[in-house]
C-alpha positions as CSV (number, residue, x, y, z in Angstrom):
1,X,-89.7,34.4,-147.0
2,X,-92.6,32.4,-145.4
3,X,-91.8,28.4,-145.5
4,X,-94.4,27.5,-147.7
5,X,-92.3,30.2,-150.2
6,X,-89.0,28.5,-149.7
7,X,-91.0,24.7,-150.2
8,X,-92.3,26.0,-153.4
9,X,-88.8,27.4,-154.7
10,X,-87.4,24.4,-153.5
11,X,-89.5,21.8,-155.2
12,X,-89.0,23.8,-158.6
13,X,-85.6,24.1,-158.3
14,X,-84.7,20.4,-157.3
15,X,-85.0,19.2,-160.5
16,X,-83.4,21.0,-162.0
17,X,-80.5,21.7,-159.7
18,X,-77.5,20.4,-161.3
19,X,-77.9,22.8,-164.4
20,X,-78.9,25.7,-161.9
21,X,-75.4,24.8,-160.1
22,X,-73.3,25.6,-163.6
23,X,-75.7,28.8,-163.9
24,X,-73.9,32.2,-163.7
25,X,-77.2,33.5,-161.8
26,X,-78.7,29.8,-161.0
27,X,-76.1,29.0,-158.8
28,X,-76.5,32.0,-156.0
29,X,-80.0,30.4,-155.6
30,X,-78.6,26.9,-155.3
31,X,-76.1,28.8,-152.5
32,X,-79.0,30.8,-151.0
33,X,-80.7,27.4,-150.1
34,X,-78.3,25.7,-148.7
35,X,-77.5,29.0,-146.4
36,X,-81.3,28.9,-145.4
37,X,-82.9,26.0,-146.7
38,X,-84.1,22.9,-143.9
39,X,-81.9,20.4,-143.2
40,X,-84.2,18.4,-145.7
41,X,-83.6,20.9,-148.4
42,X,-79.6,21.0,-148.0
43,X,-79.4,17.3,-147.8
44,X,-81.8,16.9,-151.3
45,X,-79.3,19.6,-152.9
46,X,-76.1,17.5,-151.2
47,X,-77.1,14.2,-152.6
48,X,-77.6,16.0,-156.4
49,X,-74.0,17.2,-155.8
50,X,-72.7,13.5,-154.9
51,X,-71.6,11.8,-157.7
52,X,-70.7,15.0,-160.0
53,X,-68.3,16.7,-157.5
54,X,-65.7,16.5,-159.9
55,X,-67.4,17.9,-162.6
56,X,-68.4,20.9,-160.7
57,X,-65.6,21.3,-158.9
58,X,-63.9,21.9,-162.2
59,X,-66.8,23.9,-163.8
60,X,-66.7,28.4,-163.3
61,X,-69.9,28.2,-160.9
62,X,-70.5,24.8,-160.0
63,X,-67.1,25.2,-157.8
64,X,-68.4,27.7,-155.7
65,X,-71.5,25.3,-155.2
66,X,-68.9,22.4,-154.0
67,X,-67.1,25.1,-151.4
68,X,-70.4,26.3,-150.0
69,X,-71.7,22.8,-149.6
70,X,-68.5,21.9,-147.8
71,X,-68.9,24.7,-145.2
72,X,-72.2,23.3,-144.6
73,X,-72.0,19.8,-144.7
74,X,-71.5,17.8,-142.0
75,X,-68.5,15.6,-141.7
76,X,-69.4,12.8,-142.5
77,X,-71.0,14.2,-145.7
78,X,-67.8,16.2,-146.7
79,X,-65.7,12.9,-146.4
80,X,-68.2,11.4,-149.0
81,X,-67.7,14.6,-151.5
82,X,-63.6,14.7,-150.9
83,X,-63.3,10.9,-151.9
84,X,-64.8,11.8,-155.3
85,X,-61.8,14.0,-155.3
86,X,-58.8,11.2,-155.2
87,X,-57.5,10.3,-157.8
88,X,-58.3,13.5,-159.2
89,X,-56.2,16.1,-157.1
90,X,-53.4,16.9,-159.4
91,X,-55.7,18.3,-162.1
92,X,-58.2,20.2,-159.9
93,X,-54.9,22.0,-157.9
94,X,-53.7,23.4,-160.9
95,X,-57.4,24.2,-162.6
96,X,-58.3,27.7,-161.6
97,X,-61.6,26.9,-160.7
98,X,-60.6,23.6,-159.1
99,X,-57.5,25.1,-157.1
100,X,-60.4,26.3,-154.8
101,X,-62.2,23.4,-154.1
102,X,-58.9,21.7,-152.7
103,X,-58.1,24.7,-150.5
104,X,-61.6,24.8,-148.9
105,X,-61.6,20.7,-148.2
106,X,-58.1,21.5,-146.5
107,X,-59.7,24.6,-144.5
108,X,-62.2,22.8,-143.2
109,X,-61.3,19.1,-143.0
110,X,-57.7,19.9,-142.5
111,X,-57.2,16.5,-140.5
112,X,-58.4,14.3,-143.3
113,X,-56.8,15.8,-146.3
114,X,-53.8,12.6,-146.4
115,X,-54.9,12.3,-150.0
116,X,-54.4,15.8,-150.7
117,X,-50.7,16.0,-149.0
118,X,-50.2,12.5,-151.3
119,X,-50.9,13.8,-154.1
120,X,-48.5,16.8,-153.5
121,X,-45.2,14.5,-152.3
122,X,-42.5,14.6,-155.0
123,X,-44.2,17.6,-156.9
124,X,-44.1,20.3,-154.6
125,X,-42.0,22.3,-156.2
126,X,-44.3,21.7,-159.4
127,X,-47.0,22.8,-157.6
128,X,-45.0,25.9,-155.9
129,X,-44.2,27.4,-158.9
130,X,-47.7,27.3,-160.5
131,X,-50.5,30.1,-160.0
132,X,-52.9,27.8,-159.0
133,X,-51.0,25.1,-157.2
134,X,-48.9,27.6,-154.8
135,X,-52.2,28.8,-153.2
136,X,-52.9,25.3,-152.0
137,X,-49.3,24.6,-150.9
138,X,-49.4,27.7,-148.4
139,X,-53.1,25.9,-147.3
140,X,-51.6,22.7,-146.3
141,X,-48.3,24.3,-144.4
142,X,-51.5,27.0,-142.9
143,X,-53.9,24.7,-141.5
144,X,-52.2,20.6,-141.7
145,X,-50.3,20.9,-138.1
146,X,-48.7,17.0,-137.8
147,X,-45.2,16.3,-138.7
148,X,-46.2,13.6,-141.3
149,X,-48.1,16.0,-143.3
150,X,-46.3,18.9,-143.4
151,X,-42.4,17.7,-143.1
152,X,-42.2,16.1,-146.1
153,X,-43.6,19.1,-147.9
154,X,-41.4,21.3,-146.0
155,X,-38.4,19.3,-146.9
156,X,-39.3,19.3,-150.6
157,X,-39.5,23.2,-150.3
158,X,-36.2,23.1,-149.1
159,X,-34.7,21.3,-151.5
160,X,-35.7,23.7,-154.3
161,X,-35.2,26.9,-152.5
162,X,-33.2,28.3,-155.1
163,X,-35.3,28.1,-158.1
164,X,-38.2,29.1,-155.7
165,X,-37.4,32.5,-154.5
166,X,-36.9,33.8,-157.9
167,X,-40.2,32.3,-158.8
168,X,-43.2,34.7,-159.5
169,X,-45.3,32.2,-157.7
170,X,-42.9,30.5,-155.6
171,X,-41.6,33.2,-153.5
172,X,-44.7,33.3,-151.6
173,X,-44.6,29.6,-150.7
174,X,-40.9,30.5,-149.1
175,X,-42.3,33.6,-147.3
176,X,-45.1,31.6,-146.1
177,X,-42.3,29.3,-144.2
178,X,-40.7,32.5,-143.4
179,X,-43.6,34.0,-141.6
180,X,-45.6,31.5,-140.1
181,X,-43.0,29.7,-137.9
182,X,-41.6,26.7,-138.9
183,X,-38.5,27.1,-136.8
184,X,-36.0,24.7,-138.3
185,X,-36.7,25.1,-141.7
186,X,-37.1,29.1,-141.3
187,X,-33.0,28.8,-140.5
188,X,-32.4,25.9,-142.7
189,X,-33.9,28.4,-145.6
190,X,-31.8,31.2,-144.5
191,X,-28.7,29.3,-144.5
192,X,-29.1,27.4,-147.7
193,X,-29.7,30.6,-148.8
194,X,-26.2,32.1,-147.8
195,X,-23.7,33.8,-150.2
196,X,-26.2,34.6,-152.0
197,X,-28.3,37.5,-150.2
198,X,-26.7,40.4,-151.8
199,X,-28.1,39.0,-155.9
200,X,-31.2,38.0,-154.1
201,X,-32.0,41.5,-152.6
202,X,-32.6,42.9,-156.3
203,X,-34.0,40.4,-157.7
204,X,-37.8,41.3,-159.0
205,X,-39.2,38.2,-156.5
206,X,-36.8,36.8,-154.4
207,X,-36.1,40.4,-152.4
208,X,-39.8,40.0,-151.0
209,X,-38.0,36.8,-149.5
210,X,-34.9,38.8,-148.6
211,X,-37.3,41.6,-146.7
212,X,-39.2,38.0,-144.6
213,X,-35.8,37.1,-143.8
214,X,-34.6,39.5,-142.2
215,X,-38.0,40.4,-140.4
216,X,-38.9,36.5,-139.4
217,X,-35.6,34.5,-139.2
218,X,-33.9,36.3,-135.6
219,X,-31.4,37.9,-134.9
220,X,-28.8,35.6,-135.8
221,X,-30.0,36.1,-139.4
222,X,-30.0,39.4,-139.2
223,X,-26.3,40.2,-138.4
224,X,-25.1,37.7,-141.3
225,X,-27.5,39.0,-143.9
226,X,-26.3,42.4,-142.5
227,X,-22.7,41.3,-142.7
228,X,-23.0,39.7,-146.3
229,X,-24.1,43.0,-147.7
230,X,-21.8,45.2,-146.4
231,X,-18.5,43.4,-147.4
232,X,-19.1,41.9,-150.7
233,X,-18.1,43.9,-153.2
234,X,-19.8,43.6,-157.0
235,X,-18.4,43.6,-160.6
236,X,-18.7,47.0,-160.6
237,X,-16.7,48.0,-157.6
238,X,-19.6,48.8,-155.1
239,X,-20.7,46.7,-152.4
240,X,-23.9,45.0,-151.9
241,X,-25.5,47.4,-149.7
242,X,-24.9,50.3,-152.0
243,X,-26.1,48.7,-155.0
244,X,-29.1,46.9,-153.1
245,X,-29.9,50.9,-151.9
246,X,-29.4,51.9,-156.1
247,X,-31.2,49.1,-157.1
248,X,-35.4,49.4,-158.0
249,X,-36.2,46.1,-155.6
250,X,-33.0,46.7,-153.3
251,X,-34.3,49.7,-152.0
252,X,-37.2,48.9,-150.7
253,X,-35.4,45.8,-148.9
254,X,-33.2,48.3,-147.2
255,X,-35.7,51.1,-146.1
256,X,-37.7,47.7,-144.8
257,X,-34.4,46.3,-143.1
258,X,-33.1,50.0,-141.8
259,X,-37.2,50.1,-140.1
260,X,-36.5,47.0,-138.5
261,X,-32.6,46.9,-137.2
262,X,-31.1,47.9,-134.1
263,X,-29.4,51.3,-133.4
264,X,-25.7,49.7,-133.4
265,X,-27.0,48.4,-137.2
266,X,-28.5,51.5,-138.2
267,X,-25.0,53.0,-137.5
268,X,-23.5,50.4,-139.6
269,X,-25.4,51.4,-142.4
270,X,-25.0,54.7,-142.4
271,X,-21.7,54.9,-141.8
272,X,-21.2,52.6,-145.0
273,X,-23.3,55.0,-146.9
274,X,-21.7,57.6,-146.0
275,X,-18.8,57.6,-148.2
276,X,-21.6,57.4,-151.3
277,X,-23.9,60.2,-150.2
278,X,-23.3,62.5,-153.1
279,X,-23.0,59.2,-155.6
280,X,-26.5,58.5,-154.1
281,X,-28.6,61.8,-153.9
282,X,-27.8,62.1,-157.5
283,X,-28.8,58.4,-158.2
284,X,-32.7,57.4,-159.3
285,X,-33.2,55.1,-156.3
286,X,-30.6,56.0,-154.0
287,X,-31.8,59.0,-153.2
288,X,-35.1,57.7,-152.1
289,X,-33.2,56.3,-149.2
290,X,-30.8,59.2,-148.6
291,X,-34.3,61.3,-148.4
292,X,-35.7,58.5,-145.8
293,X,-32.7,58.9,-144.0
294,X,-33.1,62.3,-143.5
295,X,-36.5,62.2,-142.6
296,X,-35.8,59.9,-139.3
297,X,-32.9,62.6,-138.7
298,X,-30.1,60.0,-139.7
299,X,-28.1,61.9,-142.1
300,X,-28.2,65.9,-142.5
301,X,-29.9,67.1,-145.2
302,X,-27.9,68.6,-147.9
303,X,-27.7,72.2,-148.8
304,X,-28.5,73.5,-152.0
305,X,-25.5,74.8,-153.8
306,X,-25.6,78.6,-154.9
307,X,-25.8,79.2,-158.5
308,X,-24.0,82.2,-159.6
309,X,-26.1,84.4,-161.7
310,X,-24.3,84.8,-165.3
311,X,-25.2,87.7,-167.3
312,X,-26.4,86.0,-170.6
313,X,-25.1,88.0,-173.7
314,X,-28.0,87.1,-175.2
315,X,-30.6,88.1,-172.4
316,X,-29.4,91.9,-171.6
317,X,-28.4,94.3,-175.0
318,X,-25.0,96.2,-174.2
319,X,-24.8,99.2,-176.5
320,X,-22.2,99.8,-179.2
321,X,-19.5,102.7,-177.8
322,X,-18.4,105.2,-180.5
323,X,-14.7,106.4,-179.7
C-alpha cells in the first residue's frame, strides 16, 4: 500500500494496539506492521509492548506479538523486553504460550540468555520432563555454545538419565545430547546407561534413545550395545536381541541398528537369529524383521509348505453300495 495508506492504518491502530496484540485477527495486523511499518512505526508499536511483555508473553496471541518483535528489534531493544522476563522465567517455560517466547529470546540473543540458563540450574530435569519446558532445554544445549552455560545443564541431564529416557518428554532432551555432539557427555550417557540396553530397547520412549545410541555414540558404543544384547538372556529364556526383534519398539531399534552396523555385525545378528527363524516368522513382530532380512538377501526366504489335499466327507457324496 501507498505510505500515506500505512500512516493512516498506523495512526488508527496505535491506540489501540495493546488490545489489537491479544486479538485473534488484530494481532496479524500488529505483526504486518512491524514486518513493513517505518522504523518510526515499529519503534511506536515496541515501546506499547515495553512494560506488558509479561503479560503478552503469557497471553494465546500477544506471544506471537513478543516473538515477532524480537526478530525485529534491535539489540539493545530486545535486552530491554528480556529483562521484563527475570524473575519470571520459570512460569513462562512451562506456559504453552510462554514456552515460546523463552525459546525465541534464546534463538536470537543466545549470548545474553544467563538469566534464562539461571533459572533452569537445579531444575533441569523438572523442566526436561515437561511438554513445555523440554522444548526450551534442547534451545539452550542448540544455540548457548560456552561451557558455563551449557555444562551445568549437561551435567544435570546426566545425573537424571534414567528417569529421562523413559520420559515421554524427556527422551528427546537425551537424543538431543545424543545427536548434536557433545562428546563427553554423549559417552558418559552411554555408559551410565550400561546394563541396561536390552530393557531400554522395548521400552515405549527410551528405544528412540537406544536407536541415537547406536547411530551417534561410535563405534565403541556400538560393539558393547551389540554385545549387551546378544548375551543376556531374559526371564523367559530368550536373549535380548530376540526379544528386542519380538518386541513392538524392539524391532524397529534392530531393523535401525542392522541399517547402520558393519558386515562382521550383521553376521552376528543373523547368525544369532538363526536358531529362532521359524519361532520368529510365526511371531507378530519378528517376522517383520525376518521379512527385512530377506529383502536385503540376508536370510533365504522360506518355502511354503505343501498342504495335502484331504477329501472332506462332507464336501464329495460317496454312494451307498448294495451287496
Amino acid at each position: 500500500c501507498s505510505r500515506e495508506d500505512l500512516n493512516l492504518v498506523y495512526s488508527e491502530v496505535l491506540p489501540q494496539a495493546i488490545q489489537l496484540m491479544q486479538d485473534v485477527f488484530g494481532n496479524y495486523v500488529i505483526q504486518k506492521l512491524l514486518d513493513y511499518g517505518t522504523p518510526a512505526m515499529r519503534l511506536g508499536l515496541i515501546n506499547c509492548i515495553k512494560g506488558n511483555t509479561v503479560m503478552l508473553t503469557l497471553q494465546t496471541y500477544g506471544c506471537r506479538i513478543v516473538q515477532k518483535a524480537l526478530e525485529v528489534m534491535s539489540d539493545d531493544e530486545r535486552l530491554e523486553i528480556m529483562r521484563e522476563l527475570e524473575g519470571h522465567v520459570s512460569r513462562c517455560v512451562q506456559d504453552q504460550n510462554g514456552n515460546h517466547v523463552i525459546q525465541k529470546c534464546i534463538e536470537v540473543m543466545s549470548t545474553k540468555v544467563g538469566f534464562v540458563v539461571e533459572a533452569f540450574i537445579g531444575r533441569v530435569a523438572e523442566f526436561a520432563t515437561h511438554a513445555y519446558g523440554c522444548r526450551c532445554v534442547q534451545r539452550i544445549l542448540e544455540f548457548c555454545k560456552t561451557q558455563k552455560e551449557i555444562v551445568p545443564i549437561l551435567d544435570e541431564i546426566l545425573t537424571s538419565v534414567h528417569s529421562l529416557v523413559t520420559d515421554q518428554y524427556g527422551n528427546y532432551v537425551v537424543q538431543h545430547v545424543l545427536i548434536n555432539g557433545h562428546p563427553h557427555f554423549q559417552y558418559a550417557i552411554t555408559q551410565k546407561l550400561r546394563g541396561f540396553y536390552t530393557a531400554l530397547s522395548v521400552h515405549k520412549f527410551a528405544s528412540n534413545v537406544v536407536e541415537k545410541m547406536f547411530e551417534f555414540a561410535g563405534p565403541q558404543v556400538r560393539v558393547s550395545l551389540l554385545e549387551e544384547l546378544t548375551t543376556y538372556t531374559r526371564e523367559d529364556g530368550m536373549s535380548g536381541l530376540v526379544g528386542a526383534v519380538m518386541d513392538q519398539y524392539g524391532n524397529y531399534v534392530m531393523q535401525k541398528i542392522f541399517d547402520l552396523c558393519n558386515d562382521k555385525q550383521k553376521q552376528i545378528i543373523i547368525d544369532h537369529l538363526r536358531p529362532n527363524e521359524p519361532y520368529l516368522r510365526r511371531a507378530l513382530y519378528g517376522k517383520h524383521f525376518v521379512t527385512r532380512l530377506e529383502r536385503q538377501g540376508c536370510l533365504t526366504p522360506s518355502q511354503p509348505q505343501q498342504q495335502t489335499q484331504q477329501t472332506s466327507m462332507n464336501a464329495i457324496h460317496i454312494p451307498h453300495v448294495l451287496h
